[in-house]
C-alpha positions as CSV (number, residue, x, y, z in Angstrom):
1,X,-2.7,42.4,-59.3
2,X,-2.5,45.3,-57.2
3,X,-1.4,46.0,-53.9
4,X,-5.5,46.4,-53.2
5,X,-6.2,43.4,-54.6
6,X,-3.5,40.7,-52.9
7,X,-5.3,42.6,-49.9
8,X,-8.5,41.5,-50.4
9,X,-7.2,38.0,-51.5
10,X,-4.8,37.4,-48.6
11,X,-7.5,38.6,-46.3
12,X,-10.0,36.0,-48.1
13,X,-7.2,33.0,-47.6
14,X,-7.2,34.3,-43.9
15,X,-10.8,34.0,-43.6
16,X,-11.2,30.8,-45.4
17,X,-8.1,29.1,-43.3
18,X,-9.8,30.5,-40.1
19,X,-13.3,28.8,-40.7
20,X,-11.8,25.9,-41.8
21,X,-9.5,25.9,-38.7
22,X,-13.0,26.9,-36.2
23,X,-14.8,24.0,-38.2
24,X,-12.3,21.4,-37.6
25,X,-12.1,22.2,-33.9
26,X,-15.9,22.2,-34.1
27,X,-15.7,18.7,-35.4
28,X,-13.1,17.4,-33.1
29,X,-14.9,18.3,-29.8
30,X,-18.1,16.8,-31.5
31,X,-16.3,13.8,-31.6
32,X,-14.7,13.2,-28.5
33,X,-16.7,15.2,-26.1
34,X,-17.7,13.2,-23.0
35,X,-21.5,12.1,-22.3
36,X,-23.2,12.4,-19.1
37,X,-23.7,8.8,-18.7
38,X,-20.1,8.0,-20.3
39,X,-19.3,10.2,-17.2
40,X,-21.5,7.9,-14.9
41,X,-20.3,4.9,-16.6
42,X,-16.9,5.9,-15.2
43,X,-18.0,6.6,-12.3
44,X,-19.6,3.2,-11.5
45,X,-16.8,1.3,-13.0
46,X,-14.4,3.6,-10.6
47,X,-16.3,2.6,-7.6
48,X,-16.3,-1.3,-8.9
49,X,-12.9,-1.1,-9.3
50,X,-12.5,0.6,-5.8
51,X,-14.4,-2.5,-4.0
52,X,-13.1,-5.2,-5.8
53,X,-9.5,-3.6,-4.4
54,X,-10.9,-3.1,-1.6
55,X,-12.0,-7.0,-1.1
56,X,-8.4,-8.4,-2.8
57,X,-7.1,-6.3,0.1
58,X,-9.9,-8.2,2.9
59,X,-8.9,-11.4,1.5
60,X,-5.3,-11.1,1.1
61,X,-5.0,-9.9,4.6
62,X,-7.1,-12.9,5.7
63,X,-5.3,-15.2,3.7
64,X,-1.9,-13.8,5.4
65,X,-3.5,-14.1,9.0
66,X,-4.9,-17.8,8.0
67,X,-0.9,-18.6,7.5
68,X,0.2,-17.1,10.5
69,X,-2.1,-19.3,11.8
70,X,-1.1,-22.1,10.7
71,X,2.2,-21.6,10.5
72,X,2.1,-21.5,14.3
73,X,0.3,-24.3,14.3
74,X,2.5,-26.5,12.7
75,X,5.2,-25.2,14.6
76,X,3.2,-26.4,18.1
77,X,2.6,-29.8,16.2
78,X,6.3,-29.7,15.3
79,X,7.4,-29.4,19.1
80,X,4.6,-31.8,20.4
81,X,6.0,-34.6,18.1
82,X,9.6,-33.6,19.0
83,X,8.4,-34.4,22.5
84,X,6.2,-37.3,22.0
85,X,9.3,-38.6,19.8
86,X,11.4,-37.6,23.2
87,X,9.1,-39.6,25.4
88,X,8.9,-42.8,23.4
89,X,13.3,-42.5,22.7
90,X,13.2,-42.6,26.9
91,X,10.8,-45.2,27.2
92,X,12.4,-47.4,24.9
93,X,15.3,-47.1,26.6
94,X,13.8,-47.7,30.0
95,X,12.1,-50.8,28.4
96,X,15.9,-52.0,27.3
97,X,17.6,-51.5,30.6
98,X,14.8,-53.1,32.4
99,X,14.9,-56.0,29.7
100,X,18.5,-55.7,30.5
101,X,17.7,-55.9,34.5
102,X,15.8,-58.5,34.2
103,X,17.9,-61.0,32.1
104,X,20.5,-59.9,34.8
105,X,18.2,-60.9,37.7
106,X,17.4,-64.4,35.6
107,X,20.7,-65.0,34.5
108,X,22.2,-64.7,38.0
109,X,19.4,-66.5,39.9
C-alpha cells in the first residue's frame, strides 16, 4: 500500500466514523426530544403541583391558627376551673367554720 492509498483509506475510515457518529446523534435526539404536549403535560402537572403546595400551605396555616386557638382556650378553661376549684375550697371552708359556729352556739346554749 502506498502512501496514496492509506490516504484514501484513512480518509474513507474518517468518513465512515463521521456518518456513523452524525447518525447516532441523529438517533439519540429522535429519541429523547421533547413533544409539545410532553411540554404542556409539564406544564399542567407544574401548576398542579404549585396549588396543591399552595393549599398544604392554607391548611397548615389554618390548622396552626385552629391550635393557637384552642390552646388559648384551654388555657382560659384551665384558669376558670382553677378559680371555680378556688371558690368551692373557700366555701367549704366557710361551710366548716360555720358548722363549727354553730355546734359552738348549740353546745354552749
Amino acid at each position: 500500500m502506498n502512501r496514496l492509498e492509506f490516504i484514501v483509506a484513512t480518509a474513507i475510515i474518517l468518513f465512515v466514523a463521521f456518518c456513523l457518529g452524525w447518525f447516532a446523534g441523529w438517533l439519540v435526539d429522535r429519541f429523547t426530544r421533547v413533544t409539545r404536549a410532553e411540554i404542556g403535560e409539564l406544564d399542567r402537572m407544574a401548576q398542579a403541583l404549585h396549588d396543591a403546595e399552595e393549599t398544604r400551605d392554607e391548611t397548615q396555616m389554618r390548622a396552626e391558627q385552629r391550635e393557637a386557638e384552642l390552646s388559648n382556650q384551654l388555657a382560659q378553661t384551665e384558669a376558670e376551673l382553677r378559680a371555680a376549684m378556688d371558690g368551692l375550697r373557700d366555701a367549704r371552708r366557710e361551710a366548716e367554720e360555720l358548722r363549727a359556729y354553730v355546734e359552738r352556739q348549740n353546745a354552749g346554749a
